[in-house]
C-alpha positions in Angstrom: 15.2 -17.4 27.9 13.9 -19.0 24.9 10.3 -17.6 23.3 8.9 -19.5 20.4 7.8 -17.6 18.0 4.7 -18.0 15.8 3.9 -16.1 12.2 0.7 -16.0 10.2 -0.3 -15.2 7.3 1.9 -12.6 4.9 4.5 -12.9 8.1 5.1 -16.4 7.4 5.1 -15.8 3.8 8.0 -13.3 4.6 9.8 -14.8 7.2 9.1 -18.6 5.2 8.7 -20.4 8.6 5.4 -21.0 10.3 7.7 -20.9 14.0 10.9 -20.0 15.5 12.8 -19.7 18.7 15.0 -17.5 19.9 17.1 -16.9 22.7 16.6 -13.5 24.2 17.6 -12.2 28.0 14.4 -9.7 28.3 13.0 -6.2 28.0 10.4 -5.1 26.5 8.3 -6.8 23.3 9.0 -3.4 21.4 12.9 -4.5 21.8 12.5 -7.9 21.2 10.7 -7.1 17.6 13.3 -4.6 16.8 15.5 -7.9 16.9 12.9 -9.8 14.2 13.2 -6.7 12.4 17.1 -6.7 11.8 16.7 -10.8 10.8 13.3 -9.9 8.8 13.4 -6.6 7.3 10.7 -7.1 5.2 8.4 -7.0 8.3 8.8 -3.5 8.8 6.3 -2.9 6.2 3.7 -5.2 7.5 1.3 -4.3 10.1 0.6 -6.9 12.6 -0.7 -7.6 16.2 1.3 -9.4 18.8 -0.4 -11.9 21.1 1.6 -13.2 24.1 0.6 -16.5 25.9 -2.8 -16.2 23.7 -3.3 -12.1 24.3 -3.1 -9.7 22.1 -0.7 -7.2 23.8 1.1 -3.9 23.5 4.7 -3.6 22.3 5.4 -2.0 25.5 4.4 -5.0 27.8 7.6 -7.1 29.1 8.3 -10.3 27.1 7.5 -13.0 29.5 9.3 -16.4 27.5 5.8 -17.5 26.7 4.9 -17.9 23.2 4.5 -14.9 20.8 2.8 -15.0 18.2 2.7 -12.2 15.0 -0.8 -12.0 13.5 -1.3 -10.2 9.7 -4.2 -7.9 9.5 -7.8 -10.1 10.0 -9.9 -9.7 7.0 -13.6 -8.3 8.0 -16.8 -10.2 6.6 
């Protein structure tokens, strides 16, 4: 399936694209990020929130092939 993928923030600063698909067959979102990890290393020392389909999820949820998105830390005010 394809996902798109979104970044935000310091993750698009790292990555240097605000979106991206890839083609992945399916598991879970934990294994799914390990694969962003390998192509962004950098991300391993960023803490973010995933959102799925507009959710904010856990890494153990299935990835569904809706859109993921990777969301930075959200400053308070």
């Amino acid at each position: 399936m394809e996902i798109t993928v979104k970044y935000f923030g310091q993750i698009a600063e790292i990555t240097q694209k605000k979106e991206e698909t890839f083609l992945y067959s399916e598991g879970l979102i934990s294994e799914f990020i390990e694969e962003v990890y390998e192509k962004y290393p950098g991300l391993k020392s960023v803490n973010f929130k995933i959102a799925q389909a507009q959710q904010l999820i856990s890494t153990q949820e299935k990835v569904t092939g809706e859109e993921l998105a990777l969301l930075p830390p959200f400053a308070g005010g």
